[in-house]
N, C-alpha and C positions, 0 to 999 in steps of 0.2 A: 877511687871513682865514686862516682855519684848515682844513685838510682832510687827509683820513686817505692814508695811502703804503700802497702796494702794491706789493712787488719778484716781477719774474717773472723764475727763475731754469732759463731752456729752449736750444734751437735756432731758431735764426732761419728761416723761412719764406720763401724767396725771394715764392713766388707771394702771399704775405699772408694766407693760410685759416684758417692754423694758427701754432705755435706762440708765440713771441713778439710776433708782430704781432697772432694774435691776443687776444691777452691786455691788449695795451695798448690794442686797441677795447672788450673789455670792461671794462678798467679805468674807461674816458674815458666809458662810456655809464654806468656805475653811479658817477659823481661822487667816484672816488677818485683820487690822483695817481697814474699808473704809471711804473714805472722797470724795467730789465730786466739782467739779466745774461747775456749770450750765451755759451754753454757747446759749443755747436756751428755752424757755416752747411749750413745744407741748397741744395743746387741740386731746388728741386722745383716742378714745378706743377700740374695739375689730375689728370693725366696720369699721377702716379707722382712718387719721388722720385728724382732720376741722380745724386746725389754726397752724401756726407756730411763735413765735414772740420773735427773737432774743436780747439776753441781750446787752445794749452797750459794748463797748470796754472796760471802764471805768469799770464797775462793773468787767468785765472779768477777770481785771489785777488786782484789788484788791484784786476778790477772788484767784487768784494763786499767790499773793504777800503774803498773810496774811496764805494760807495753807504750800506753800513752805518755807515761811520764817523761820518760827515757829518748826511746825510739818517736814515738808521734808515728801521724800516719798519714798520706795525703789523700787516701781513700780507706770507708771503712765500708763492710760488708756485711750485712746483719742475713740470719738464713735461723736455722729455727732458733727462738726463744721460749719457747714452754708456757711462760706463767705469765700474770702480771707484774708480780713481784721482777722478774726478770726483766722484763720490759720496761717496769721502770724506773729502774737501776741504768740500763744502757742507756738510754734516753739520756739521763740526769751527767750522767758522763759523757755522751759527746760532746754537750752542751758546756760542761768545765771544761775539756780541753778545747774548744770549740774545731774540733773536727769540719771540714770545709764539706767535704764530697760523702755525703751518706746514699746509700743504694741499701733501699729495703724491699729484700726477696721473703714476702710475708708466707716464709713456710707453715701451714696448717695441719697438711695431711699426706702420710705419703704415699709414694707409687699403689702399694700393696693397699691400702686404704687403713692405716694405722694412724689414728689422732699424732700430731704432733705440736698442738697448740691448744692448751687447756681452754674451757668454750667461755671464762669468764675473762680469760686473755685477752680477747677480740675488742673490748672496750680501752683496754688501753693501750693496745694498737693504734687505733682511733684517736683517742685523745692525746696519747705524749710522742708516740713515736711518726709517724705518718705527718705531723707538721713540722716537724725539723729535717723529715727529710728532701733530699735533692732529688733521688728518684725511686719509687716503686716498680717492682715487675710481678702484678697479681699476674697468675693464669687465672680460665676462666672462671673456674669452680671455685676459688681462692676469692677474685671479685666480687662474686654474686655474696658470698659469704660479708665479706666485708661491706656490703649495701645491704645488705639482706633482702635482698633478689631472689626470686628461683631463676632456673638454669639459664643462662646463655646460651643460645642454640645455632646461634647468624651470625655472619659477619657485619652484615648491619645495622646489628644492635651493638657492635664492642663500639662505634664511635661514641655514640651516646653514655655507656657503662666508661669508658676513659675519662669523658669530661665530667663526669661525677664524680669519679676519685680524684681528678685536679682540684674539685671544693673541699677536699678534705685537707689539704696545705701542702702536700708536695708540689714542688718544683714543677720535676715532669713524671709523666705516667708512661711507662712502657706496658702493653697489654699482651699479652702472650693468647695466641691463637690456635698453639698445636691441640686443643683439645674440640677443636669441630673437628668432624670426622668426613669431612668432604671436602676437594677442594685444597691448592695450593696451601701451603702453612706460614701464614697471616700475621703479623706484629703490629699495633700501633706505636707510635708517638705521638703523644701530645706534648705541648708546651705552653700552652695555655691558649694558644691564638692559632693554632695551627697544628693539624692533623696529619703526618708521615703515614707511609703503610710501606710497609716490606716482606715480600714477597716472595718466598724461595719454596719449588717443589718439597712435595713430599715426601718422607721416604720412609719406605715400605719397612721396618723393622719394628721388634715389640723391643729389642734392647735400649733403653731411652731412660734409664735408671741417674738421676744426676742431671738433668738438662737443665732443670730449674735452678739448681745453686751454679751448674757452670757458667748459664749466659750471664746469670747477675753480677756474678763473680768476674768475669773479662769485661762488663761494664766498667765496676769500679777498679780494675788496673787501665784500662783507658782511659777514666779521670782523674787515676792517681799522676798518669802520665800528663799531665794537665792538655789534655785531646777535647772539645766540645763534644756536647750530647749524641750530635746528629750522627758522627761520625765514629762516633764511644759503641753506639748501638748496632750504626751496621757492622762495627768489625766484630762485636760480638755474634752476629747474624752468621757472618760468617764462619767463627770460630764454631757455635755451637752446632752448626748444620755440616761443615767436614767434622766432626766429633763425631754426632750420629749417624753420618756415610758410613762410618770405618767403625761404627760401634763392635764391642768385644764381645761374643759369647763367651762368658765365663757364668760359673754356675749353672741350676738347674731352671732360674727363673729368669728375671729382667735382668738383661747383662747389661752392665756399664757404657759408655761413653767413651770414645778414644781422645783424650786429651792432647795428643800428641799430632794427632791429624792436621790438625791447622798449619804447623811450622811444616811440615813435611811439606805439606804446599805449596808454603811461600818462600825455601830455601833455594 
């Protein structure tokens, strides 16, 4: 049989919440193969992150020499990269394998408020990664950062912060809105010509550990599955939002996300 690849190229998650672990739950629940490039290990658990300790370059480019060369991918997933150096390695390797479907989830900072993207990284974000790619999903704090904005505080000011990261070369901009604190939980799309909004209640939990790499992440296995934008996005919409309904208390602090939620759903 046949089935679509999907490479997540992040930091490892010791506790499993977040990034590459959770990317390869959502890969396995949306029926795409996942594969991973590890760019960082995190020592982190519910609790906060305590160590961050970035893979060489070396290992970087072996493991995306050895995954693309072989395997290929028809979406790839990028979630934290650390440096510049990092960045502009992935970058220079999409572009040799010419990768179709990139979805960049420009991880910065996490839950806990641990840096997860060196502050001289942000320029080449900007410059090599963010024009090759297909789609971005800044949250808010993430955006402002990337414009160098202070805070986004409305929702209607995220139309205007969308169409501004559309000038920076992506494709399309997905805008993530869970960080207003009032008010149904907000998404845009843009595509250049046209502004989507999505819409899904709130919901009342602080376990929400991982939402950021999971919706990116059911993104790009719905384009691996060759699915359009419009429709890649709401079923991530909805994957991520049964995720965090049926979120797990585990641990003492921000518990995870239920990965599994969605197919219970729809079986």
């Amino acid at each position: 049989m046949t089935i679509a690849k999907t490479l997540s190229i992040a930091g490892s998650d010791s506790g499993g919440g977040a990034g590459i672990q959770a990317d390869l739950k959502t890969f396995q629940e949306l029926d795409t193969f996942g594969m991973t490039v590890i760019t960082a290990l995190t020592a982190q658990n519910t609790l906060g992150v305590h160590g961050v300790f970035p893979q060489s370059i070396e290992a970087i480019e072996a493991q995306l020499d050895a995954v693309l060369s072989d395997i290929g991918a028809d979406a790839v997933k990028t979630g934290m990269l650390f440096s510049a150096e990092i960045i502009s390695l992935v970058a220079k390797k999409l572009k040799q394998y010419d990768v179709k479907n990139i979805v960049v989830d420009p991880v910065m900072v996490a839950k806990g408020g641990a840096s997860l993207l060196q502050e001289e990284a942000t320029q080449a974000l900007l410059e090599e990664l963010l024009p090759i790619a297909t789609v971005i999903t800044p949250n808010l704090p993430e955006a402002a950062k990337i414009l160098g904005k202070d805070e986004i505080q409305t929702a209607d000011e995220m139309e205007e912060v969308a169409k501004q990261l559309h000038k920076l070369g992506p494709k399309y901009v997905v805008l993530k809105g869970g960080h207003l604190q009032v008010g149904p939980a907000v998404d845009l799309l843009y595509d250049g010509t046209t502004v989507y909004t999505l819409h899904t209640e709130r919901i009342n939990t602080k376990h929400t550990h991982g939402t950021g790499c999971t919706f990116a992440a059911a993104i790009a296995a719905e384009l691996a599955k060759g699915v359009e934008i419009k429709e890649a996005v709401e079923t991530a919409k909805t994957f991520i939002t049964a995720a965090i309904s049926e979120s797990l208390e585990i641990g003492g602090g921000i518990g995870p996300t239920n990965h599994s939620a969605f197919k219970k759903r729809n079986i």
